[in-house]
Jmol script that loads the backbone (N, CA, C; Angstrom):
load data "model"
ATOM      1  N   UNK A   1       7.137  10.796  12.494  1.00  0.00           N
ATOM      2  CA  UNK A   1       5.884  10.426  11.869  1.00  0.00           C
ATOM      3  C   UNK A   1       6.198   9.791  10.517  1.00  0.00           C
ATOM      4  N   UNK A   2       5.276   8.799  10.219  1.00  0.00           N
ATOM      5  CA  UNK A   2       5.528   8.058   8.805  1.00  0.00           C
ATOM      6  C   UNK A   2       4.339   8.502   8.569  1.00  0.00           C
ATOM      7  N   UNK A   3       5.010   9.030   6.828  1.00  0.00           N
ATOM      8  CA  UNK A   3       3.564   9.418   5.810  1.00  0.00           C
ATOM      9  C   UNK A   3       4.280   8.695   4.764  1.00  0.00           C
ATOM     10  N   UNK A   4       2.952   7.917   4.142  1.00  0.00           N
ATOM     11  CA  UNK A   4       2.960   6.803   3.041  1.00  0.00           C
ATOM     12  C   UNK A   4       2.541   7.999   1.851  1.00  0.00           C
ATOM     13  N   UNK A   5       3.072   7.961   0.700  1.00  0.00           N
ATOM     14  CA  UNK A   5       2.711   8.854  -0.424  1.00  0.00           C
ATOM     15  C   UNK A   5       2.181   8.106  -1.015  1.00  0.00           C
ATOM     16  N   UNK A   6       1.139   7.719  -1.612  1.00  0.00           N
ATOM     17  CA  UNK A   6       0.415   6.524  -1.979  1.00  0.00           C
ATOM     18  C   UNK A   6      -0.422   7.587  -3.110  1.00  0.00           C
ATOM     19  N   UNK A   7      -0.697   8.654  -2.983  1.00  0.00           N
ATOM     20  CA  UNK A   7      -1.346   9.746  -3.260  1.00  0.00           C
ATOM     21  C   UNK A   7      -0.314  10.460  -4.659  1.00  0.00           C
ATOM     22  N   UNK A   8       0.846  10.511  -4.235  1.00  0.00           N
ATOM     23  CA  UNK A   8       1.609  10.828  -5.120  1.00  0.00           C
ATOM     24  C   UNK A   8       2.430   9.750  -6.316  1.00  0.00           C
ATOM     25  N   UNK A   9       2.350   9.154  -5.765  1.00  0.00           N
ATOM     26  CA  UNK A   9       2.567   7.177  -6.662  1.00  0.00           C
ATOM     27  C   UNK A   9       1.192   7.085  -7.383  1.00  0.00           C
ATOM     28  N   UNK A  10       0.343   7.475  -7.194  1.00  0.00           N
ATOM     29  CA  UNK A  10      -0.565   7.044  -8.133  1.00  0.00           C
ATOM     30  C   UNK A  10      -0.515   8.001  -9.287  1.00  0.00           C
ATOM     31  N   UNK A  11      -0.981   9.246  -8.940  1.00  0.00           N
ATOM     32  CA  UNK A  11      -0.630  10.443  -9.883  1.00  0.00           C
ATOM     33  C   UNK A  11       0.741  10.127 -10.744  1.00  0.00           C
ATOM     34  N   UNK A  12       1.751   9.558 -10.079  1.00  0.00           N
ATOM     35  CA  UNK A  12       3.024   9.352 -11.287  1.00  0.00           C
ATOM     36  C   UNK A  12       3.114   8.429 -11.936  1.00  0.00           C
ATOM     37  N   UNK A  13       2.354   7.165 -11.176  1.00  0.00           N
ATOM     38  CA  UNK A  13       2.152   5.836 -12.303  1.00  0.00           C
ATOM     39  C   UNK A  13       0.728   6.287 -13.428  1.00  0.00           C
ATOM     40  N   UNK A  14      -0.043   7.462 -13.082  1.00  0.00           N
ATOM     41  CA  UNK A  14      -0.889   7.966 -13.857  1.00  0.00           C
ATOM     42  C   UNK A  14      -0.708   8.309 -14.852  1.00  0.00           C
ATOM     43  N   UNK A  15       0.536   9.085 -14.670  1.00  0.00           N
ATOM     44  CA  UNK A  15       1.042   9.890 -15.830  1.00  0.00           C
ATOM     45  C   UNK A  15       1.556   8.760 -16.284  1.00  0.00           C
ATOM     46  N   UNK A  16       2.753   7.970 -16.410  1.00  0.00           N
ATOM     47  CA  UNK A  16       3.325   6.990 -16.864  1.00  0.00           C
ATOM     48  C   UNK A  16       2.647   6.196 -17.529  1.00  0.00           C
ATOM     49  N   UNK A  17       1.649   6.039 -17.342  1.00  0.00           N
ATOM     50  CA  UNK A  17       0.331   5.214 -18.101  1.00  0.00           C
ATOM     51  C   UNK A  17      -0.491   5.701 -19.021  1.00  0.00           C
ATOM     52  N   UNK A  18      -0.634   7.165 -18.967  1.00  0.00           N
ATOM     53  CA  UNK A  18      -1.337   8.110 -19.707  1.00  0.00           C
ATOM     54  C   UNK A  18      -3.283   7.656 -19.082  1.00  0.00           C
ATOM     55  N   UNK A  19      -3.160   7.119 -17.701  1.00  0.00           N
ATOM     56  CA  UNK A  19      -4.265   6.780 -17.230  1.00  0.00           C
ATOM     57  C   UNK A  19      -4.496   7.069 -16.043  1.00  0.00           C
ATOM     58  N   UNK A  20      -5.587   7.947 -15.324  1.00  0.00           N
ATOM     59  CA  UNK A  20      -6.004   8.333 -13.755  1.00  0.00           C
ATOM     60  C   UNK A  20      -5.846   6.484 -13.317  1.00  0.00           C
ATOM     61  N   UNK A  21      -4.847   6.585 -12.199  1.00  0.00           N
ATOM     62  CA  UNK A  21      -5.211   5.543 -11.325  1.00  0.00           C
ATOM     63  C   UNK A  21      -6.299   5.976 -10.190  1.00  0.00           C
ATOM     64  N   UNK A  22      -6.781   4.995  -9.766  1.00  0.00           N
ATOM     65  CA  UNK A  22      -8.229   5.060  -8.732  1.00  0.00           C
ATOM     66  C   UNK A  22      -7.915   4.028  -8.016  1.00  0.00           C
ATOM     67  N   UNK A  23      -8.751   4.298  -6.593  1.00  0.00           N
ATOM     68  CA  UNK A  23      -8.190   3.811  -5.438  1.00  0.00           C
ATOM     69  C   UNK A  23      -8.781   2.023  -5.775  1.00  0.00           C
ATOM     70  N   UNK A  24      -9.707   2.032  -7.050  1.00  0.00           N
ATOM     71  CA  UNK A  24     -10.630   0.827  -7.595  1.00  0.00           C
ATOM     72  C   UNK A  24      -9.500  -0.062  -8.411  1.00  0.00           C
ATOM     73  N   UNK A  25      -8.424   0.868  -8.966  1.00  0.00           N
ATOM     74  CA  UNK A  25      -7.455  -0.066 -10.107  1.00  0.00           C
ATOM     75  C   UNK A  25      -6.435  -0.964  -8.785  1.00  0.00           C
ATOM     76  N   UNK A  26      -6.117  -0.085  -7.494  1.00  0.00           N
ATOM     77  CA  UNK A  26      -5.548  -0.609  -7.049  1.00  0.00           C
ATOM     78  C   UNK A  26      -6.088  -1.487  -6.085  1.00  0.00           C
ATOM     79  N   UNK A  27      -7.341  -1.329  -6.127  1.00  0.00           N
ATOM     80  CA  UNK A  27      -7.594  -2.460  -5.230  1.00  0.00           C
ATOM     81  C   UNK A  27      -8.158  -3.561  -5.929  1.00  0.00           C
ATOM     82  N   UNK A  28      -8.316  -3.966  -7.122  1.00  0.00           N
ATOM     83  CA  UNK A  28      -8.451  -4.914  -8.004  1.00  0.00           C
ATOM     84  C   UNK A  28      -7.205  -5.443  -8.643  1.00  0.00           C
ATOM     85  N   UNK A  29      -6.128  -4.773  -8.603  1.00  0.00           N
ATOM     86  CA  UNK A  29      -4.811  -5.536  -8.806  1.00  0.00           C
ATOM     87  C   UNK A  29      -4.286  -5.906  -7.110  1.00  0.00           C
ATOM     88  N   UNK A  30      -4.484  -5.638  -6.253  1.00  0.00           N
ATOM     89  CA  UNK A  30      -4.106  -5.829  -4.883  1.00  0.00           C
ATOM     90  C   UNK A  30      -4.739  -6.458  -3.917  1.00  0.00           C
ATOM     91  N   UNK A  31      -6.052  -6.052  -3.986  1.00  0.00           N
ATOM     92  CA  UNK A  31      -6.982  -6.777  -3.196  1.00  0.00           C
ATOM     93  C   UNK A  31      -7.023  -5.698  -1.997  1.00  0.00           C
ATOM     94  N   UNK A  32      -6.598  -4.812  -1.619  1.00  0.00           N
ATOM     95  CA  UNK A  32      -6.440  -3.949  -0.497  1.00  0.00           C
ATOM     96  C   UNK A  32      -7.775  -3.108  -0.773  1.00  0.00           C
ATOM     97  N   UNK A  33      -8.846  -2.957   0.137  1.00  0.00           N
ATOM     98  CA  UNK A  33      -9.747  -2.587   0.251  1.00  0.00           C
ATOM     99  C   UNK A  33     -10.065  -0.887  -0.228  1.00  0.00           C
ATOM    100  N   UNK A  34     -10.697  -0.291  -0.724  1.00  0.00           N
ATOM    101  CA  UNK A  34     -10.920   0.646  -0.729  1.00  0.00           C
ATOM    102  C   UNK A  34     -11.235   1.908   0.166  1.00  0.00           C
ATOM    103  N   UNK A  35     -11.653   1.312   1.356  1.00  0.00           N
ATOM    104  CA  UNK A  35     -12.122   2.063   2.470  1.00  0.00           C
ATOM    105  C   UNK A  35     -10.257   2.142   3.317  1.00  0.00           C
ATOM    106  N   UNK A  36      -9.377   1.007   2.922  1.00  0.00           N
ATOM    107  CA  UNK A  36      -8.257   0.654   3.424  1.00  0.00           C
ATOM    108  C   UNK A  36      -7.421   1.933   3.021  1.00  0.00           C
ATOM    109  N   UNK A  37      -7.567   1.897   1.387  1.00  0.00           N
ATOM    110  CA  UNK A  37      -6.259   2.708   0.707  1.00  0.00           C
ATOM    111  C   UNK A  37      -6.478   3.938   0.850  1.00  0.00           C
ATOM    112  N   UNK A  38      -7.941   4.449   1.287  1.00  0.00           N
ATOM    113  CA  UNK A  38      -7.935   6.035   1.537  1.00  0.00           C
ATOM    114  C   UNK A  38      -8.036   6.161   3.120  1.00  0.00           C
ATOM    115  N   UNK A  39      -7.882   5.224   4.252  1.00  0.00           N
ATOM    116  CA  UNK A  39      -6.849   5.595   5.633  1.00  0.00           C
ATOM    117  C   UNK A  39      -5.696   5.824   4.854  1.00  0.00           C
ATOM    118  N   UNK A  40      -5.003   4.958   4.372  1.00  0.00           N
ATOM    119  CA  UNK A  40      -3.960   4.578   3.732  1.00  0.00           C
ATOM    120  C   UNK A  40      -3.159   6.160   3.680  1.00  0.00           C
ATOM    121  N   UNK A  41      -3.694   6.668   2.843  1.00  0.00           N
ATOM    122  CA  UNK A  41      -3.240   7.731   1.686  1.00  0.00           C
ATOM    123  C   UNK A  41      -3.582   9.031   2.929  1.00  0.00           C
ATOM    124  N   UNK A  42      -4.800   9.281   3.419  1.00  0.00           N
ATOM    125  CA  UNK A  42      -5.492  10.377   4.291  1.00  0.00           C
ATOM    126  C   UNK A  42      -5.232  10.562   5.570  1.00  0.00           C
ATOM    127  N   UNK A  43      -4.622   9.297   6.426  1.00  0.00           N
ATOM    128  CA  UNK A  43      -4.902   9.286   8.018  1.00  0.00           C
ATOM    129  C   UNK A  43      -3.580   9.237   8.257  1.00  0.00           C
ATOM    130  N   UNK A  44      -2.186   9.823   8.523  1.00  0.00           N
ATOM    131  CA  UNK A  44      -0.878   9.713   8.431  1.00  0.00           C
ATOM    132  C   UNK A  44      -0.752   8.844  10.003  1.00  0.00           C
ATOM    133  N   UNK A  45      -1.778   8.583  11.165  1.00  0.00           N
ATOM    134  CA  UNK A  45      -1.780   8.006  11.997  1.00  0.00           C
ATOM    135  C   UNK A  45      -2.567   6.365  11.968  1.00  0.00           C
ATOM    136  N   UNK A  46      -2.703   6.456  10.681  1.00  0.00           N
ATOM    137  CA  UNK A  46      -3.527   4.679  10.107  1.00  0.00           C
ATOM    138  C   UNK A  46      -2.127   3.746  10.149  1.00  0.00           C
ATOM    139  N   UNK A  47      -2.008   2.576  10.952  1.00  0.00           N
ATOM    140  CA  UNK A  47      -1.051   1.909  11.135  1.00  0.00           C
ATOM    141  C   UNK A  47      -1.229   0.772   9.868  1.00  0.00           C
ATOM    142  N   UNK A  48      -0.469   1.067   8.839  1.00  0.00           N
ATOM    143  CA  UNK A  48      -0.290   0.088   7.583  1.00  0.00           C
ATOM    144  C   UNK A  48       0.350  -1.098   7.754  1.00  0.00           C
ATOM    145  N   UNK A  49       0.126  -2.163   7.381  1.00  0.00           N
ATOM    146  CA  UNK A  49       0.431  -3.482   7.987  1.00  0.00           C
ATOM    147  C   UNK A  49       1.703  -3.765   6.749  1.00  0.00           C
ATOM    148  N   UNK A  50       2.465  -4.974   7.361  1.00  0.00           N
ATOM    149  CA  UNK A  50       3.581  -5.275   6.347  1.00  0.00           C
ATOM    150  C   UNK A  50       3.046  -5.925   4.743  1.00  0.00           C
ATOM    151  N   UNK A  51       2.010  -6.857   5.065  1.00  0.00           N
ATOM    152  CA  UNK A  51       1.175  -7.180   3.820  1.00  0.00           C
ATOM    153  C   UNK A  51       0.723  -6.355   2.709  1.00  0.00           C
ATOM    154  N   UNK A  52       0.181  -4.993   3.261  1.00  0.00           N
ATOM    155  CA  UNK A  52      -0.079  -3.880   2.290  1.00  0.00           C
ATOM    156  C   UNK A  52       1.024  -2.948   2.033  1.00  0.00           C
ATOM    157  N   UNK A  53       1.947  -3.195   3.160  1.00  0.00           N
ATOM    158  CA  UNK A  53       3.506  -2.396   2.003  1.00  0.00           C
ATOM    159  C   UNK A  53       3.806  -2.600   0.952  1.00  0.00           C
ATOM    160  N   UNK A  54       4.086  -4.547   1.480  1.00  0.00           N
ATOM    161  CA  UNK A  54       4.373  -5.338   0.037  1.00  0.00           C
ATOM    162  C   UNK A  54       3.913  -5.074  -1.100  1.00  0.00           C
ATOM    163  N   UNK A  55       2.349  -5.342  -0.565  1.00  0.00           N
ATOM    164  CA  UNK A  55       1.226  -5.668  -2.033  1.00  0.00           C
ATOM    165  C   UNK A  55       1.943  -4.181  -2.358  1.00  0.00           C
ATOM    166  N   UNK A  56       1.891  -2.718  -2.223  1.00  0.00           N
ATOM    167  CA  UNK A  56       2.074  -1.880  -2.627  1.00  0.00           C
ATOM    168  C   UNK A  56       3.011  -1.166  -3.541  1.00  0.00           C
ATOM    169  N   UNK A  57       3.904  -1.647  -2.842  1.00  0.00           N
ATOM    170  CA  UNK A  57       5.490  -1.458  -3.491  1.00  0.00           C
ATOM    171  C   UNK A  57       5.518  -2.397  -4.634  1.00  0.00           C
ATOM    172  N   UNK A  58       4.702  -3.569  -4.347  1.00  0.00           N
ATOM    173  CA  UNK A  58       4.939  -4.649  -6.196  1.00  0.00           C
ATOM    174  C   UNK A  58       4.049  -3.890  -6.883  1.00  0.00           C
ATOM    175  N   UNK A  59       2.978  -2.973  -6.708  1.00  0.00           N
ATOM    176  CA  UNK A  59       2.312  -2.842  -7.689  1.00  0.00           C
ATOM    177  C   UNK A  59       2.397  -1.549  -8.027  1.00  0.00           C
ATOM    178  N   UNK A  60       3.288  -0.463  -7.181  1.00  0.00           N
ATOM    179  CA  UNK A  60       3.857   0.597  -7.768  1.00  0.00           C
ATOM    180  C   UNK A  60       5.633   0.730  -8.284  1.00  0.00           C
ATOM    181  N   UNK A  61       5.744  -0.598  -8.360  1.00  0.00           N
ATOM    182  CA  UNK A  61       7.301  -1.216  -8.445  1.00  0.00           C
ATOM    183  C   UNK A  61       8.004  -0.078  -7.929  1.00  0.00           C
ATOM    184  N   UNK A  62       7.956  -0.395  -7.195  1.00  0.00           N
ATOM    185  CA  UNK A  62       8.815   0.932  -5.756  1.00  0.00           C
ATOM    186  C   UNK A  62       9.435   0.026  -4.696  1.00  0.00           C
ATOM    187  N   UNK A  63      10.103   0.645  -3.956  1.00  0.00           N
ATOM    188  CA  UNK A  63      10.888   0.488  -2.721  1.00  0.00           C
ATOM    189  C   UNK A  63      10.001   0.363  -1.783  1.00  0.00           C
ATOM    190  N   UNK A  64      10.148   0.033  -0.314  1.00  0.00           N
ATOM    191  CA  UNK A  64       9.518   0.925   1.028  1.00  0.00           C
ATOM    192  C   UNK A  64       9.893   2.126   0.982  1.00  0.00           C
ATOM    193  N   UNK A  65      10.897   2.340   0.719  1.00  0.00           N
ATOM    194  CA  UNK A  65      11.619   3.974   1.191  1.00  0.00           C
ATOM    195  C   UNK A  65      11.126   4.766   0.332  1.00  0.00           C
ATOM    196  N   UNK A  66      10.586   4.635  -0.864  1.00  0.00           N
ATOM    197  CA  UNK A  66      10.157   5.113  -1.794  1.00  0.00           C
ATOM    198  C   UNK A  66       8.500   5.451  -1.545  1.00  0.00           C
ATOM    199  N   UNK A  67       7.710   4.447  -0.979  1.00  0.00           N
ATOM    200  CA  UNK A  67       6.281   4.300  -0.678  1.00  0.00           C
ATOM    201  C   UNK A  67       6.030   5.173   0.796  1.00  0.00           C
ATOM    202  N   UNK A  68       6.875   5.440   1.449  1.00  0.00           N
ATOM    203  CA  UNK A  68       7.023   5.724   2.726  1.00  0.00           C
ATOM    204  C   UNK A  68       7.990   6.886   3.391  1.00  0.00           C
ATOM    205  N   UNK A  69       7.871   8.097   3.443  1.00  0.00           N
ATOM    206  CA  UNK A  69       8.712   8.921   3.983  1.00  0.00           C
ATOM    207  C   UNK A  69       8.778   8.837   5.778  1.00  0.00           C
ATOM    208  N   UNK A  70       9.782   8.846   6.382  1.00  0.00           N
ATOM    209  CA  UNK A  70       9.953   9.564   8.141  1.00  0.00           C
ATOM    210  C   UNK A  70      10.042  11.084   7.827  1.00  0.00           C
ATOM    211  N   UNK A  71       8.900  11.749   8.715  1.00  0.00           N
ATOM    212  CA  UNK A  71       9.563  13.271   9.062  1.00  0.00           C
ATOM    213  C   UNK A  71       9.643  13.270  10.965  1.00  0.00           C
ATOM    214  N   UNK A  72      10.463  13.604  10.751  1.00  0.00           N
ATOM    215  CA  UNK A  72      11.062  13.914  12.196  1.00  0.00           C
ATOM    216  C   UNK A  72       9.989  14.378  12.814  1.00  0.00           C
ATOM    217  N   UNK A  73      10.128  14.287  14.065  1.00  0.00           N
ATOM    218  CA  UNK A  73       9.078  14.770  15.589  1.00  0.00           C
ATOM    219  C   UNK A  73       9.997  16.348  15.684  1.00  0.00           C
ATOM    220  N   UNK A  74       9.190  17.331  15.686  1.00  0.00           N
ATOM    221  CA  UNK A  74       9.712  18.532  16.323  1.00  0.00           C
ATOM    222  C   UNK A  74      10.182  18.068  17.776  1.00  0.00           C
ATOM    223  N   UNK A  75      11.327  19.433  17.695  1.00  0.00           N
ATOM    224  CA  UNK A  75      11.625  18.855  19.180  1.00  0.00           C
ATOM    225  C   UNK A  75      11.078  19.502  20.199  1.00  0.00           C
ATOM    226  N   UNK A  76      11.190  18.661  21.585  1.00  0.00           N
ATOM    227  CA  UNK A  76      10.043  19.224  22.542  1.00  0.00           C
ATOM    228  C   UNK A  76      11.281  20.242  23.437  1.00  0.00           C
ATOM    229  N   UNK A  77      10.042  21.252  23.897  1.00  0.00           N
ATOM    230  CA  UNK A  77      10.608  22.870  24.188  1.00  0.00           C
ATOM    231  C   UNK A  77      10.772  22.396  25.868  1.00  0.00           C
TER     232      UNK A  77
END
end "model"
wireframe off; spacefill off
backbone 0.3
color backbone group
């Protein structure tokens, strides 16, 4: 399973800023919809497109690997 931390990147560019980011700052520097960034952040089964990695990672100057964890599939019994 891929879970995007998008949730936790904001809270740390928050702090770094001494400013709450909102799902509104990033979608006015990005253009990525609001209704988008909270599948985004909430639905770990919302299929994120390569366009909103990008936009993402430039505007949390991050990696993919950084924006994006794999946790393994339990294994089947």
């Amino acid at each position: 399973m891929l879970i995007v931390n998008l949730k936790e990147l904001m809270v740390k560019k928050g702090a770094f800023i001494g400013k709450r980011i909102a799902y509104r700052d990033i979608k006015d520097a990005t253009g990525i919809g609001i209704s988008t960034l909270s599948r985004i952040a909430n639905n770990p089964n919302h299929n994120i497109s390569k366009v909103h990695i990008e936009k993402l990672c430039k505007y949390f100057s991050v990696n993919p690997d950084e924006l994006m964890t794999i946790i393994p599939d339990p294994p089947e019994k």
